[in-house]
N, C-alpha and C positions, 0 to 999 in steps of 0.2 A: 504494500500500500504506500504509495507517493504521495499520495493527494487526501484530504477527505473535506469534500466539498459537498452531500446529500448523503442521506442516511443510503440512499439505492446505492451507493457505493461501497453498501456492503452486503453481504450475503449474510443466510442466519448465522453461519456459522465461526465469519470472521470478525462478527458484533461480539459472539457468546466469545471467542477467543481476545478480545480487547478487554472485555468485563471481566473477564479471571488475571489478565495481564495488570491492570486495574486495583484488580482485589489484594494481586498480590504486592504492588506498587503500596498501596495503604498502609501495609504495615514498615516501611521506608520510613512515611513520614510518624511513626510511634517511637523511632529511633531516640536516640541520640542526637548520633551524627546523621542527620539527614540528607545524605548525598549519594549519588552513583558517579562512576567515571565515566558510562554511556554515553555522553556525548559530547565530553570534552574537546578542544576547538572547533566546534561549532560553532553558528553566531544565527540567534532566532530573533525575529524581527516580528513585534506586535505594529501592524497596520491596521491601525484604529482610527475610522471617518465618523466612528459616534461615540456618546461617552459610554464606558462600563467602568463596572466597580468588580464585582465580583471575576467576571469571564477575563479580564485585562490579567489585572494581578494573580488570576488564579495559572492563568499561563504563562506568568515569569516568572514566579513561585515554580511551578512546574521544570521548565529549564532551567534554569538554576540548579535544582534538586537534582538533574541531570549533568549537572557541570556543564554546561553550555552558554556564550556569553549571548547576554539580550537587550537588545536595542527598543525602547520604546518612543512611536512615533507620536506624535502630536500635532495631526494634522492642520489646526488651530494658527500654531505655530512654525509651519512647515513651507516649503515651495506650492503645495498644494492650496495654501492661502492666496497663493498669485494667479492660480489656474494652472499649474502644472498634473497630466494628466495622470491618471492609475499606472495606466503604461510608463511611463516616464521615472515616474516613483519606484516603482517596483522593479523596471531594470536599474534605477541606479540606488535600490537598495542590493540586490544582487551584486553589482559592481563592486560593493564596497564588502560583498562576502555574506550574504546571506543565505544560509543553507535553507532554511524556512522560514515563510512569511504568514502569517496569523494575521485573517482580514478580517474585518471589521467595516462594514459598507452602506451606506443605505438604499443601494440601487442592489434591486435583486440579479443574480445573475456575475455580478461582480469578480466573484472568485470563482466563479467558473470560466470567466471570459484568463484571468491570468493563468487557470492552472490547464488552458486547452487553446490558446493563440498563438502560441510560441512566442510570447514575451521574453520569458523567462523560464530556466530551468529548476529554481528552488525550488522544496513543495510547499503547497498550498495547502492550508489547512482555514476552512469556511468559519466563522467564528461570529456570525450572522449577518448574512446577507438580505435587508429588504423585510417585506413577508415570506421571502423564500421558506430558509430553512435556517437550523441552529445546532448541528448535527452531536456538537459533542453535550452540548445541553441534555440533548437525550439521554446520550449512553448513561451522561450522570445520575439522568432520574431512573434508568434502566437501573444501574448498579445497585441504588438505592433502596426503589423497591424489590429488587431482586434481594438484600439482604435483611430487608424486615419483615417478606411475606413468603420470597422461596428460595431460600438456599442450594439453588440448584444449577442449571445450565440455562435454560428458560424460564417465561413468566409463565405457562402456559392456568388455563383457570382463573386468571386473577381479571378482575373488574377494575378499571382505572375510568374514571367520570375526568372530564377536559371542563371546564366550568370559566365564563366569560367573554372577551373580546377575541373569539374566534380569528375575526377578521385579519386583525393587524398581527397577530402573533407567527411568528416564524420557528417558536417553542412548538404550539401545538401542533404543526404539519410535522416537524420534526418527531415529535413522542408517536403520533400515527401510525405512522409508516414505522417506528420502532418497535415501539410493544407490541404493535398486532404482529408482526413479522415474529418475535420469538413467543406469540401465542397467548397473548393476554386479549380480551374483549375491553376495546376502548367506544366510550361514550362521548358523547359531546353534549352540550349545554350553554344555552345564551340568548343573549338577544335576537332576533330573526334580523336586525341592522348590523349585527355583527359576527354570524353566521354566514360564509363564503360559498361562493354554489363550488357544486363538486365535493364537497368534503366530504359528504357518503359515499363516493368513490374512493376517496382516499381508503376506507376500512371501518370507517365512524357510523355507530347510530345514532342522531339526531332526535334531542329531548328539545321540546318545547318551552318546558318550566323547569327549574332546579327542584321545587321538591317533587315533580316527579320523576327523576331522573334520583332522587334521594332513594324513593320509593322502594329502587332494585337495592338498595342495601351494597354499592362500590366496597371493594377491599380499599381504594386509592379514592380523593377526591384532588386535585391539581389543579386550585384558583389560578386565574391566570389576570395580569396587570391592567387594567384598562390604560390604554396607549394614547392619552389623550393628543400627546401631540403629533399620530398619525392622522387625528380625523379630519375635514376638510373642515374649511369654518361656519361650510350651510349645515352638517350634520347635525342634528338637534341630539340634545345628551343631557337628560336628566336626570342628576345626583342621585336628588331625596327616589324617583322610579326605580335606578339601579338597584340602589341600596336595599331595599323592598323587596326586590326580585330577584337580586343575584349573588348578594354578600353574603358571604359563611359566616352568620351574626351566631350568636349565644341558641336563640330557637333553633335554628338548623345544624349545630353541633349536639344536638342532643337526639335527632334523627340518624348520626352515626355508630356505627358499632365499637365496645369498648376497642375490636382489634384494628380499625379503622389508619390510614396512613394519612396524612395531611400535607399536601406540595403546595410551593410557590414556586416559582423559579427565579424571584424578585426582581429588584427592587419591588416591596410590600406598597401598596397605598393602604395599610391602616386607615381603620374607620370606611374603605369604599368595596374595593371587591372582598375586601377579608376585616373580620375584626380584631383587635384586638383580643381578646379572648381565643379566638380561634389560631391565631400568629403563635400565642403562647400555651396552649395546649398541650398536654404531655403526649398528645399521639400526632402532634408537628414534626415534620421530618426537614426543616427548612436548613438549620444549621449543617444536618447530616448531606444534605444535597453540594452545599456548599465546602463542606472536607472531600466531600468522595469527587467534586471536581478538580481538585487539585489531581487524583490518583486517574480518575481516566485522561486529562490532558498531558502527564504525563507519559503514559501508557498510546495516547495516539503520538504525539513527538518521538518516542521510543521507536513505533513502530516504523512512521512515514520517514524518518534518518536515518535507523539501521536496518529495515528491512524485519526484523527477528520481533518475537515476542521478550517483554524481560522477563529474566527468572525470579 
């Protein structure tokens, strides 16, 4: 694997093979000394055109951990503030020795156009492109749930409800095309304004209302962000309706099951898609989503560099 730009860019079995690579990467970071020699003089280059907090740092943390030296870009602050193009950047991050580039885009398609034009020969690893997709987001909520509900090779049995702004999310198309692939039944749930055509093609059944979609009793519920600042500005959006309809308030934590798992993939909006109550819950897996990202973006840099799984 060179590249990982869509989850299709993997087969079931080289997903379940990144997850165990992953699994076993985790216990790295319990260390001590938290370090490998895997990829020492390397040099990984985070191209970031929007902000993160988590996905940024979780992938320089990650190189790092790998002995690999990391350049973070700031587009803000960069040639790209003049109009210098993707192309342009990215061969002359390459120039300057970049074995991987970590994009970060707001134009879908973006890191697929570098890792398939012949730009550039580093690899390309998607770090969310658009509404496209957000490939390693997944694997992280794969791993995740994969270790609080099945300890095993697949998710196969498990219920995971997708719950929000359908639309703008590039998390949700990602988890789709994931879990259902290693056998889990994925739901979806939201506004019918922010519900995408085709998403029942993707693998998704389509709930109308959250609590009926509560009704099936999910192993997994996975709030997702309202994107405000994807909407256009005629999109009508109201709060106080959301909140009513679609936040995982105190009433509708109590329609889950003790064994029940709780995702965000955040940034939280507290008080809108998710409560407070619900954020802090002992059956929140939000913090855990966030460690086991470190260990699968690891685990893809490992792979897309050396070719090999790590031991």
């Amino acid at each position: 694997m060179k590249h990982l730009i869509s989850i299709r860019d993997l087969t079931k079995d080289s997903a379940v093979d990144l997850l165990d690579s992953a699994q076993r990467l985790s216990q790295v970071n319990q260390r001590t000394i938290k370090s490998l020699p895997a990829l020492r003089g390397k040099t990984v280059v985070n191209l970031f055109y929007e902000n993160s907090t988590r996905t940024r740092i979780s992938f320089e943390i990650a190189a790092k951990r790998l002995s690999a030296d990391v350049i973070n870009f700031d587009a803000q602050s960069s040639s790209a503030s003049k109009g210098e193009s993707l192309k342009d950047t990215a061969q002359t991050l390459e120039a300057l020795g970049a074995a991987a580039i970590i994009v970060r885009h707001p134009m879908s398609g973006a890191a697929h156009a570098l890792a398939n034009r012949g730009w550039v020969s580093a690899s390309i690893i998607n770090a969310g492109d658009g509404r496209h997709e957000h490939p390693t987001q997944a694997l992280l909520d794969a791993l995740t749930i994969r270790q609080l509900k099945m300890p095993g090779n697949d998710l196969a049995g498990i219920r995971v409800l997708i719950v929000g702004d359908i639309e703008h999310s590039r998390v949700a198309r990602s988890n789709i095309l994931l879990l259902s692939a290693l056998g889990a039944t994925v739901s979806v749930a939201g506004p019918s304004s922010l519900l995408p055509e085709g998403i029942e093609a993707m693998g998704a059944k389509v709930y109308k209302g959250f609590d009926e979609a509560l009704d099936e009793k999910p192993d997994v519920v996975m709030m997702l962000r309202v994107q405000l600042e994807r909407m256009q500005l005629d999109e009508a959006f109201s709060t106080r309706q959301y909140i009513a309809n679609w936040s995982l308030d105190q009433p509708r934590l109590g329609h889950l099951s003790k064994e029940a798992v709780i995702m965000h993939p955040g940034p939280m909006n507290r008080g809108l898609e998710i409560s407070n109550q619900a954020a802090n819950d002992p059956r929140s897996a939000v913090l855990r989503q966030v460690e086991n990202g470190l260990a699968v973006r690891m685990a893809v840099l490992h792979r897309a560099l050396s070719g090999e799984d790590a031991d």
